[in-house]
PDB file as gemmi writes it, atoms N, CA and C in Angstrom:
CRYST1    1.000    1.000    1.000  90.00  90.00  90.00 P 1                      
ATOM      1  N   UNK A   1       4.820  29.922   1.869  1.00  0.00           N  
ATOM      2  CA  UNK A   1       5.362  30.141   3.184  1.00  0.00           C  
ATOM      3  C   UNK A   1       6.833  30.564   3.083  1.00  0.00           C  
ATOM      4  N   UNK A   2       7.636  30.207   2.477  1.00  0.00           N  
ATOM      5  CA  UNK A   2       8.920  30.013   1.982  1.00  0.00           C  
ATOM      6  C   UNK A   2       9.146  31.604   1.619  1.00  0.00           C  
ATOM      7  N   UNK A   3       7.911  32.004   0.447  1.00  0.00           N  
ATOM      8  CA  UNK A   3       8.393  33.180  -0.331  1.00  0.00           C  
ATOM      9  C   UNK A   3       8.050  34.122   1.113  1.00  0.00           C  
ATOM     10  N   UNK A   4       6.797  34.152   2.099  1.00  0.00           N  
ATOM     11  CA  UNK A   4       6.544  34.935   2.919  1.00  0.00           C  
ATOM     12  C   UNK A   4       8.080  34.967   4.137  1.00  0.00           C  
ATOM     13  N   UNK A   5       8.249  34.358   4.300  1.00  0.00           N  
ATOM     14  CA  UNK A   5       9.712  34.227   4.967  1.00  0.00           C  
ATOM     15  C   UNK A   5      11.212  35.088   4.504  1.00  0.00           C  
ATOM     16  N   UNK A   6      11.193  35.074   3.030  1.00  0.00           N  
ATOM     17  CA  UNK A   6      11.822  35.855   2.313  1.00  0.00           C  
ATOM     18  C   UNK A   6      11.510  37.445   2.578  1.00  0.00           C  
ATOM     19  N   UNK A   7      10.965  37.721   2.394  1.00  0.00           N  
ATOM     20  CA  UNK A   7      10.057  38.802   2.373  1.00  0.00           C  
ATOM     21  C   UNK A   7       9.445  39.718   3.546  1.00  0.00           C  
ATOM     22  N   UNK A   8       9.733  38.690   4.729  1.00  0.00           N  
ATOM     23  CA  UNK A   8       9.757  39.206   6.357  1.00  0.00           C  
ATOM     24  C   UNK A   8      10.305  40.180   6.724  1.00  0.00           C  
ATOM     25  N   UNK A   9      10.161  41.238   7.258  1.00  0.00           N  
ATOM     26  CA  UNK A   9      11.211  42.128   7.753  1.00  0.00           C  
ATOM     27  C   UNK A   9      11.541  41.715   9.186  1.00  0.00           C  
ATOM     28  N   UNK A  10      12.849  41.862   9.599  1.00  0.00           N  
ATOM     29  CA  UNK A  10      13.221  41.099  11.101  1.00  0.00           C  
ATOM     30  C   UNK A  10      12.593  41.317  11.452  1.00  0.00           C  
ATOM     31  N   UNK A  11      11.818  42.411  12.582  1.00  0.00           N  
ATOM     32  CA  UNK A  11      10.734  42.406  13.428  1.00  0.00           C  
ATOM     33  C   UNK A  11       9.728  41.032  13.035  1.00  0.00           C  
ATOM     34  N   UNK A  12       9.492  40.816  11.724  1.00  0.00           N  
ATOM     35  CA  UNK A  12       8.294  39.499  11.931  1.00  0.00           C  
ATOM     36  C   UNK A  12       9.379  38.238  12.536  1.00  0.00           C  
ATOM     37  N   UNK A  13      10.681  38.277  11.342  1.00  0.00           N  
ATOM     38  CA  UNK A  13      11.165  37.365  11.574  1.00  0.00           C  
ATOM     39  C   UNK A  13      11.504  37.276  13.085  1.00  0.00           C  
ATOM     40  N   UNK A  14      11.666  37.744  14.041  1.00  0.00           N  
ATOM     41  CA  UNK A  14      12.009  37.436  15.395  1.00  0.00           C  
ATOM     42  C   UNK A  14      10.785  37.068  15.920  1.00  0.00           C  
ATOM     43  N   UNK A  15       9.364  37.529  15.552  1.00  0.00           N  
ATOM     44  CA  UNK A  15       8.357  36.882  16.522  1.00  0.00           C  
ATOM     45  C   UNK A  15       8.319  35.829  15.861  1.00  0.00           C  
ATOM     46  N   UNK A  16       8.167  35.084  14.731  1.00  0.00           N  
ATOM     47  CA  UNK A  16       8.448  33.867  14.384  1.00  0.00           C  
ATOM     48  C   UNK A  16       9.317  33.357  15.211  1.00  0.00           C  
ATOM     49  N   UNK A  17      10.591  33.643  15.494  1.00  0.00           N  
ATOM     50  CA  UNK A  17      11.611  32.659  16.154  1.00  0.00           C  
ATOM     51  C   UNK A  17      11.193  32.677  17.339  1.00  0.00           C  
ATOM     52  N   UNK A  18      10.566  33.393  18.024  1.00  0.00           N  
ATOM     53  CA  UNK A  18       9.509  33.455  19.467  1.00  0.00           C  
ATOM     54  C   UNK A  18       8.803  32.685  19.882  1.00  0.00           C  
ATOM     55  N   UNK A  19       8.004  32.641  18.400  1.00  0.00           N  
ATOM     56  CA  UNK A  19       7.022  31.236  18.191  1.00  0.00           C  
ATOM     57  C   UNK A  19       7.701  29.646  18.701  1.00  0.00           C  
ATOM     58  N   UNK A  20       8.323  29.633  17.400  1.00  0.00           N  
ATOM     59  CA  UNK A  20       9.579  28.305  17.505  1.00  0.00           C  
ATOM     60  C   UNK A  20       9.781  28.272  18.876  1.00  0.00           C  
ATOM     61  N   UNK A  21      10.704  28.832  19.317  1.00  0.00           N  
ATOM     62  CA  UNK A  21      11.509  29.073  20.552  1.00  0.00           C  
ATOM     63  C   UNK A  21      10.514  28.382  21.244  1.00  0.00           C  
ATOM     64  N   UNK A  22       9.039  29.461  21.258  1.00  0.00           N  
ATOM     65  CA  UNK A  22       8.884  28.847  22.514  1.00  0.00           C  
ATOM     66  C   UNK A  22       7.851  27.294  22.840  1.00  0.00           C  
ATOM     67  N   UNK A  23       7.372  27.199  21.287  1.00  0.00           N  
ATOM     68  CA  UNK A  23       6.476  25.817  21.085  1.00  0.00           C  
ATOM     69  C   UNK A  23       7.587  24.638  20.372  1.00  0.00           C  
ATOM     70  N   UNK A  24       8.934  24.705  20.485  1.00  0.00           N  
ATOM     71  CA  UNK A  24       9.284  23.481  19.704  1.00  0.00           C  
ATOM     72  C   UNK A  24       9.231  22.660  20.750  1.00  0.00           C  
ATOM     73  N   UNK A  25       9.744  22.712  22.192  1.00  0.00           N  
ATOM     74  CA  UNK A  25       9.823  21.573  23.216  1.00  0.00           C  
ATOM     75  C   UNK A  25       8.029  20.866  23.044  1.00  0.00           C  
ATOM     76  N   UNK A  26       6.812  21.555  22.659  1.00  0.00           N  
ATOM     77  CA  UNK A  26       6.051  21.083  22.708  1.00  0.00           C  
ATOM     78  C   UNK A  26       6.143  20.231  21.752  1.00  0.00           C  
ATOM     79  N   UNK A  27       6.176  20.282  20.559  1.00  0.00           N  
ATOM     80  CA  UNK A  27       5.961  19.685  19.657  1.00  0.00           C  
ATOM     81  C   UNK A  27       6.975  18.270  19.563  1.00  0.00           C  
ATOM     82  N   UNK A  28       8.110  18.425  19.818  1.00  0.00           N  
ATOM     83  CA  UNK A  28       9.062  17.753  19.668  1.00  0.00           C  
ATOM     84  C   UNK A  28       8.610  16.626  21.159  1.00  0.00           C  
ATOM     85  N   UNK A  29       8.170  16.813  22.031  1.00  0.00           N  
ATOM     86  CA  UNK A  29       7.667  15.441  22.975  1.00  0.00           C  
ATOM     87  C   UNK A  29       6.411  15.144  22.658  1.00  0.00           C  
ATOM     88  N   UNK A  30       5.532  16.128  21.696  1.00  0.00           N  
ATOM     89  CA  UNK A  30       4.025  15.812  21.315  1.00  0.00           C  
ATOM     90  C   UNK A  30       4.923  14.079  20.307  1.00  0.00           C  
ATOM     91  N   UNK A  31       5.642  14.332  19.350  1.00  0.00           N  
ATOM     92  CA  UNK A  31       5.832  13.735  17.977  1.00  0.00           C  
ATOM     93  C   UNK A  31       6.305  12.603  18.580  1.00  0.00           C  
ATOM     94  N   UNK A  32       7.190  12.628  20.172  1.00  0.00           N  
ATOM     95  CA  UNK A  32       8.431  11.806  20.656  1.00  0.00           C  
ATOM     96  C   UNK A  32       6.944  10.317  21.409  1.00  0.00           C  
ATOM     97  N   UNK A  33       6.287  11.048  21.959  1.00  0.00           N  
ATOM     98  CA  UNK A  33       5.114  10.346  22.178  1.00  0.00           C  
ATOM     99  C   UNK A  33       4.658   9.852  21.495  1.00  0.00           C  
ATOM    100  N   UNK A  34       3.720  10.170  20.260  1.00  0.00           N  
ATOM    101  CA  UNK A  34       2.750   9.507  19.369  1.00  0.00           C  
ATOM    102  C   UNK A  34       4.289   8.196  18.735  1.00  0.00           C  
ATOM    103  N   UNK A  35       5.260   8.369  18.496  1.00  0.00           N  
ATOM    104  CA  UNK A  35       6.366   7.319  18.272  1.00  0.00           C  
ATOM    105  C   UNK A  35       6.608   6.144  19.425  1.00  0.00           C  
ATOM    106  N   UNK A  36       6.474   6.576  20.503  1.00  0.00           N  
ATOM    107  CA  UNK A  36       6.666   5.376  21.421  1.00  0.00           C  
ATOM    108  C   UNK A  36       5.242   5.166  21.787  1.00  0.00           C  
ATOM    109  N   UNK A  37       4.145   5.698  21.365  1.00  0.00           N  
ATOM    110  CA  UNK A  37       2.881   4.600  21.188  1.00  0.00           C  
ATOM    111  C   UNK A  37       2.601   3.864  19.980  1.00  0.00           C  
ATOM    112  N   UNK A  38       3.449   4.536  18.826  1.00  0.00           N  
ATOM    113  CA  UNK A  38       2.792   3.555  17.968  1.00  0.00           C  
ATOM    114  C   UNK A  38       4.119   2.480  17.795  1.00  0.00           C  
ATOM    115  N   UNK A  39       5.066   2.562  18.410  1.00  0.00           N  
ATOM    116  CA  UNK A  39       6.028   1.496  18.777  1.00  0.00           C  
ATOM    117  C   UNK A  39       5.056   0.571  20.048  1.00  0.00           C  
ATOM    118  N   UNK A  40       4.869   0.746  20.886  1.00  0.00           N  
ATOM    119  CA  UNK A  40       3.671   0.249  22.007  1.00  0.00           C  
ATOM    120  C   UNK A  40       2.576  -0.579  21.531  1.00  0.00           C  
ATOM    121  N   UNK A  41       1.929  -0.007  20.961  1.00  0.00           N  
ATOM    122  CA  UNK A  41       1.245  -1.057  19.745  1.00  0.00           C  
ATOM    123  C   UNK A  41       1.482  -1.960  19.037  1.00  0.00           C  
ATOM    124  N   UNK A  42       2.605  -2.080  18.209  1.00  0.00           N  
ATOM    125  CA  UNK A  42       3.288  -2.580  17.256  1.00  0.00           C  
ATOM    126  C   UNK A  42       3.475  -3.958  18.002  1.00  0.00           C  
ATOM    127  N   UNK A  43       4.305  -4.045  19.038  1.00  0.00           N  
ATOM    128  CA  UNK A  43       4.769  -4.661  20.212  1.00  0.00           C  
ATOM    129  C   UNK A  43       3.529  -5.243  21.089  1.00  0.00           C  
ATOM    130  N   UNK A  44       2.832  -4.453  21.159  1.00  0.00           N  
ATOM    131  CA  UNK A  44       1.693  -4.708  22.489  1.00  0.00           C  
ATOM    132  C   UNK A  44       0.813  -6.547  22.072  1.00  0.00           C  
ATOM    133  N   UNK A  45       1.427  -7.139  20.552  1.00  0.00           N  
ATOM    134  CA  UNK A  45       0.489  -9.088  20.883  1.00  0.00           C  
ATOM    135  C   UNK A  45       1.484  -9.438  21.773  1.00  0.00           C  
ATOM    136  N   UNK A  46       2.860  -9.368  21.529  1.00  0.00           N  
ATOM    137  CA  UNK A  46       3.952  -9.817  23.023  1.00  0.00           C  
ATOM    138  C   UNK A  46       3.791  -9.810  23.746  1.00  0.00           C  
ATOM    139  N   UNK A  47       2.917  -9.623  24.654  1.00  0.00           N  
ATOM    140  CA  UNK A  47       2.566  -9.101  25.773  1.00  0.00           C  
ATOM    141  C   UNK A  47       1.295  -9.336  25.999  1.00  0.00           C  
ATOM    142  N   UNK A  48       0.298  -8.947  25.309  1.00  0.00           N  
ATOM    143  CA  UNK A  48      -1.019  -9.210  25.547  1.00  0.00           C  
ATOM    144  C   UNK A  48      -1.306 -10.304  24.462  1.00  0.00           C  
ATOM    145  N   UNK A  49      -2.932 -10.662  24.688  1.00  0.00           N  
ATOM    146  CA  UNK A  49      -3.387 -12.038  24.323  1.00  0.00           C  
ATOM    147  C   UNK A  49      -3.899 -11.634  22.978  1.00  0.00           C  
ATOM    148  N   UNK A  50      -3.977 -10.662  23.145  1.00  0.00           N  
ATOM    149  CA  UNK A  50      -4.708 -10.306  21.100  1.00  0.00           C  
ATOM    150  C   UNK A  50      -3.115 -11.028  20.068  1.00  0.00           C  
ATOM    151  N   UNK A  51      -3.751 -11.475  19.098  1.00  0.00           N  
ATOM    152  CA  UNK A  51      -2.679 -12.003  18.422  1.00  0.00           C  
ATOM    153  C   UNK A  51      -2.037 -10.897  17.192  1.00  0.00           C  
ATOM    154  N   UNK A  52      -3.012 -10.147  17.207  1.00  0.00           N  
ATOM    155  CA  UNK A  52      -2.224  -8.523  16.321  1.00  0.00           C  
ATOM    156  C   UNK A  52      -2.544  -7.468  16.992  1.00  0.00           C  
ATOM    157  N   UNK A  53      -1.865  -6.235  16.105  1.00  0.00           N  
ATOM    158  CA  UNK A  53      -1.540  -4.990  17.007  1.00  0.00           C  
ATOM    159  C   UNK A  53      -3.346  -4.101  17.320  1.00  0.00           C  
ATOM    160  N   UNK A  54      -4.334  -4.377  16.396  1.00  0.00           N  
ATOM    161  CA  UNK A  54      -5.373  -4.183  15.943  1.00  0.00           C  
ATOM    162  C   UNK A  54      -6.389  -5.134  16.461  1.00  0.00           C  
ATOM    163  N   UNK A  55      -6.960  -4.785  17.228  1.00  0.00           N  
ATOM    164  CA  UNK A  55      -8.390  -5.067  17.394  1.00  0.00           C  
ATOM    165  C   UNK A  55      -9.233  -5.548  16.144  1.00  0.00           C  
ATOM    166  N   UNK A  56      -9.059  -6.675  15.736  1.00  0.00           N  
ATOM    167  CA  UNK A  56      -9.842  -6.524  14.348  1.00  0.00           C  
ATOM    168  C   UNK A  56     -10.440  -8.346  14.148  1.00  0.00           C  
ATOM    169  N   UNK A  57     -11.618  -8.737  13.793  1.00  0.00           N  
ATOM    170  CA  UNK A  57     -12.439  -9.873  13.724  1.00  0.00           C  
ATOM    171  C   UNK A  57     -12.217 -10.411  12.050  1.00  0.00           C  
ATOM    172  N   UNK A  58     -11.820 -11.327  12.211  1.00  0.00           N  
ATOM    173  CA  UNK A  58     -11.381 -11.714  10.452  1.00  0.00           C  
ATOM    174  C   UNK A  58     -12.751 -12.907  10.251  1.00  0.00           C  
ATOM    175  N   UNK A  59     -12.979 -13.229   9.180  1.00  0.00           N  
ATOM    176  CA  UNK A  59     -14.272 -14.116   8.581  1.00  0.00           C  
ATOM    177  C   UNK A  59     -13.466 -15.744   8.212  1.00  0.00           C  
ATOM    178  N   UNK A  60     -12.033 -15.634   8.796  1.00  0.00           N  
ATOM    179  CA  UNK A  60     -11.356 -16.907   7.945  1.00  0.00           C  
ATOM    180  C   UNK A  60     -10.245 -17.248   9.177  1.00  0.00           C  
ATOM    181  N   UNK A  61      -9.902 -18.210   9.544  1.00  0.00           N  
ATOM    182  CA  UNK A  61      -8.732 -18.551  10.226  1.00  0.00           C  
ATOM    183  C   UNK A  61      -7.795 -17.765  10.158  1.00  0.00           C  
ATOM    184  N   UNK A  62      -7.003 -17.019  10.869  1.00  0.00           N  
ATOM    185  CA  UNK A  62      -5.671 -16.519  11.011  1.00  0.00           C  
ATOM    186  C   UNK A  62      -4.778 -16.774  11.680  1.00  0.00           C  
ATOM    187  N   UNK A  63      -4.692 -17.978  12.088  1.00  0.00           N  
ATOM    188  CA  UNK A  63      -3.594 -18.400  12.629  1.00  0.00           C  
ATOM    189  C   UNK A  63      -2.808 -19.535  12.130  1.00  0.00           C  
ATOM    190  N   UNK A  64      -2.935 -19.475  10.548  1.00  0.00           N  
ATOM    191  CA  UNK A  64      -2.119 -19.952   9.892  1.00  0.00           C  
ATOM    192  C   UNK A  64      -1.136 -19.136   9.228  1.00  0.00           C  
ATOM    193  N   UNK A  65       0.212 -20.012   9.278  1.00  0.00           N  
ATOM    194  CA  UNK A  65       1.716 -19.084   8.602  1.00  0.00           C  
ATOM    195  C   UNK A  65       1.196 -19.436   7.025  1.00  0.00           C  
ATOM    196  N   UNK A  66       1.582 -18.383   5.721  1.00  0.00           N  
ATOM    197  CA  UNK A  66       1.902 -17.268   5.882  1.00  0.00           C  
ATOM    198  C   UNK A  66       0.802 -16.106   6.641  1.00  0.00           C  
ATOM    199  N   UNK A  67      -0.949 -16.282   6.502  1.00  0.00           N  
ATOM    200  CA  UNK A  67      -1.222 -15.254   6.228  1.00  0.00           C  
ATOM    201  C   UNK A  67      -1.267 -14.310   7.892  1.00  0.00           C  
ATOM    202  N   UNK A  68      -0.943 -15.296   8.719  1.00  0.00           N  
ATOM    203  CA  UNK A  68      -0.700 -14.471   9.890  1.00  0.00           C  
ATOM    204  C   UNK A  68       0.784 -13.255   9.575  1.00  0.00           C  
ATOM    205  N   UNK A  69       1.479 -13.577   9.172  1.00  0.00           N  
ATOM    206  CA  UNK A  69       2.997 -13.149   9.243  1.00  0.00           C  
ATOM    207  C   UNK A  69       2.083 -11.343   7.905  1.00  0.00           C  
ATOM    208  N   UNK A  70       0.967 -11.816   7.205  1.00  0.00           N  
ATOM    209  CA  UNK A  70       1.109 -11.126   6.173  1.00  0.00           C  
ATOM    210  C   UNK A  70       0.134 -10.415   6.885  1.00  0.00           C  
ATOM    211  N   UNK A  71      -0.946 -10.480   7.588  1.00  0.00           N  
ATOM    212  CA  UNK A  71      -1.835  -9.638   8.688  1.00  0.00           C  
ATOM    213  C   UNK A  71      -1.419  -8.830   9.643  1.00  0.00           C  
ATOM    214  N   UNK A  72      -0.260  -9.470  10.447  1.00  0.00           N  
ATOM    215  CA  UNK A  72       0.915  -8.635  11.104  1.00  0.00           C  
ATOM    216  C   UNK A  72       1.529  -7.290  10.390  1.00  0.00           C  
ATOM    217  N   UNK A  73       1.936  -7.676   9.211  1.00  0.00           N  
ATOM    218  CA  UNK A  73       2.438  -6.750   8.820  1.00  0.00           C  
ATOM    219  C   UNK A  73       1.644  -5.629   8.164  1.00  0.00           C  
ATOM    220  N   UNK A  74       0.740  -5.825   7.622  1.00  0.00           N  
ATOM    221  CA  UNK A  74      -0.570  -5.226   7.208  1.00  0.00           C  
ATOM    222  C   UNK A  74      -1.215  -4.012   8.443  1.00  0.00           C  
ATOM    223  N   UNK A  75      -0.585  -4.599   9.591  1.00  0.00           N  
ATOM    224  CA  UNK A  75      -1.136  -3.813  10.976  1.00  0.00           C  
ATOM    225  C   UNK A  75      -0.072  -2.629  11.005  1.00  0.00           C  
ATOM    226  N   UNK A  76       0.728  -3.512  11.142  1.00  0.00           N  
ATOM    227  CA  UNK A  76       2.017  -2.652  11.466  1.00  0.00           C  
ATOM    228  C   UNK A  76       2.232  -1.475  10.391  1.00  0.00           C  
ATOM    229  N   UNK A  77       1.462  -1.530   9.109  1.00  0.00           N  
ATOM    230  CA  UNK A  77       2.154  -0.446   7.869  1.00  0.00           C  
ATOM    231  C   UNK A  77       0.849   0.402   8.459  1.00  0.00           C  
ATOM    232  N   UNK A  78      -0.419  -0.140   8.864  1.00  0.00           N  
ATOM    233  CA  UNK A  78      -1.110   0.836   8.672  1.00  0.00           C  
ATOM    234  C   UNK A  78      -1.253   1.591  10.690  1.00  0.00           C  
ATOM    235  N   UNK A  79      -0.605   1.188  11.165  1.00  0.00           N  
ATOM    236  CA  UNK A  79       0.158   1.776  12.285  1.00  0.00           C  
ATOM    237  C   UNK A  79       1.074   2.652  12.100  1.00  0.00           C  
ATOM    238  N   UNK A  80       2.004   2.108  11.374  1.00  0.00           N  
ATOM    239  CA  UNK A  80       3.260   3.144  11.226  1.00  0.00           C  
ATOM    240  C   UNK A  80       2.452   4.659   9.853  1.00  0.00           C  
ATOM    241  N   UNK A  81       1.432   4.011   9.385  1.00  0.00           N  
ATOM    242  CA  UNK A  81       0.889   5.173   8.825  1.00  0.00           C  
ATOM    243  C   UNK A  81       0.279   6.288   9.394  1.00  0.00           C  
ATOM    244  N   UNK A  82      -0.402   5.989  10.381  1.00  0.00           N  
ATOM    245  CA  UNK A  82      -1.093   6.896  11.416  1.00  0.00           C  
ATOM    246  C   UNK A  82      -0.190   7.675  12.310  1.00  0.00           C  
ATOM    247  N   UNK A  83       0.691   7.226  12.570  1.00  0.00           N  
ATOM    248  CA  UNK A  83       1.849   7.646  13.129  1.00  0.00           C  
ATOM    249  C   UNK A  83       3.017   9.173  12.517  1.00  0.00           C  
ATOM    250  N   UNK A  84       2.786   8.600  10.650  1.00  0.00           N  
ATOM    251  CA  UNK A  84       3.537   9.386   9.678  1.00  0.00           C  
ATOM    252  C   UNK A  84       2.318  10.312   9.474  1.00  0.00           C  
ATOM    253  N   UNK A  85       1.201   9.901   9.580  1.00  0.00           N  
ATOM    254  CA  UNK A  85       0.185  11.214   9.336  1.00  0.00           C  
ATOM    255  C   UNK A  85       0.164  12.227  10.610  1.00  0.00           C  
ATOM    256  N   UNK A  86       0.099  11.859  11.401  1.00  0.00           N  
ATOM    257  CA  UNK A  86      -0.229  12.667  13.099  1.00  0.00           C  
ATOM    258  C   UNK A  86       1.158  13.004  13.286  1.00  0.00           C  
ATOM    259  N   UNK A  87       2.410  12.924  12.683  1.00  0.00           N  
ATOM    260  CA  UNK A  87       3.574  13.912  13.304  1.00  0.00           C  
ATOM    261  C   UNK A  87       3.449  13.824  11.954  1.00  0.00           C  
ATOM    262  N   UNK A  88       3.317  14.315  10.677  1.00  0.00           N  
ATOM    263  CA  UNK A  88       3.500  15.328   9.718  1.00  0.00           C  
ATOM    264  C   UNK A  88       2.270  16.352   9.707  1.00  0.00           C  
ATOM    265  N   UNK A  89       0.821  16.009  10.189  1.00  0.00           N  
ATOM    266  CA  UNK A  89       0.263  17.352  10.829  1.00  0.00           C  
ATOM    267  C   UNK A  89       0.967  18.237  11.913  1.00  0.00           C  
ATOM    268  N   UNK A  90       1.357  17.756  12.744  1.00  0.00           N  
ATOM    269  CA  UNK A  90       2.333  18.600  14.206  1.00  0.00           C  
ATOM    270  C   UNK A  90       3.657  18.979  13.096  1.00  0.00           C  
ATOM    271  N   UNK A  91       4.141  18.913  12.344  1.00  0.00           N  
ATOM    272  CA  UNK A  91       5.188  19.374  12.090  1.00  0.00           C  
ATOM    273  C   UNK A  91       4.442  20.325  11.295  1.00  0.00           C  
ATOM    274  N   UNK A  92       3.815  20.221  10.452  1.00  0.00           N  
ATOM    275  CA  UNK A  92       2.749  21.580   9.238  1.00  0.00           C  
ATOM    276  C   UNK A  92       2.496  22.600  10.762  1.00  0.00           C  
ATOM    277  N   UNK A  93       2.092  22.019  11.529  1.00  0.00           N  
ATOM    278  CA  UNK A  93       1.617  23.129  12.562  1.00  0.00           C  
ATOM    279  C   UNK A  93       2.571  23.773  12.870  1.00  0.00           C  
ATOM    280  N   UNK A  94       3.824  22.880  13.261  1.00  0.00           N  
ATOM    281  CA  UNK A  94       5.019  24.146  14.253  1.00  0.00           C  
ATOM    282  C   UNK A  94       5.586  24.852  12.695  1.00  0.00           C  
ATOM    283  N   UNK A  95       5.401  24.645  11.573  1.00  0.00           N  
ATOM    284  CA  UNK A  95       5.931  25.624  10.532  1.00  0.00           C  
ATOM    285  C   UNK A  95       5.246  26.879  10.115  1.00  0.00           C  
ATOM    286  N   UNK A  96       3.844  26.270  10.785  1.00  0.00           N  
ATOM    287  CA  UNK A  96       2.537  27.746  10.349  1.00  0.00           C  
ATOM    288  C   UNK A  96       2.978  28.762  11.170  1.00  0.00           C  
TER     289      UNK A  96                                                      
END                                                                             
């Protein structure tokens, strides 16, 4: 992509910046969103009665310290992962 960019003659390079221009506001409140839901989540046992961020049925007690504190966080990485996957696809997209 990099070398094709090099290699552009302005005419491409300006409909590229056309592109940009005119899809970054999309992208940039698409990414600003999926961040304040998976902040929303993260947050959302405070508030509601589920005791983690995840909908999820365990086979063993969890509401003992540590392994609650270590289930929590277990939610939260694989939250904040879904999050780093779905705005690094939207960002591959606004670069195509």
């Amino acid at each position: 992509m990099e070398d094709y960019i090099e290699k552009a003659k302005l005419e491409e390079k300006n409909i590229f910046q056309q592109y940009i221009n005119k899809s970054k506001l999309f992208y940039a409140t698409t990414m600003c969103w999926i961040t304040v839901t998976a902040i929303t989540v993260l947050f959302g046992p405070l508030l509601l009665s589920q005791p983690f961020p995840l909908e999820v049925e365990y086979p063993f007690d969890v509401n003992k310290q540590p392994l609650k504190t270590i289930i929590y966080l277990h939610h939260a990485m694989a939250v904040y992962q879904v999050r780093v996957q779905v705005c690094g696809n939207i960002f591959v997209a606004l670069l195509l």
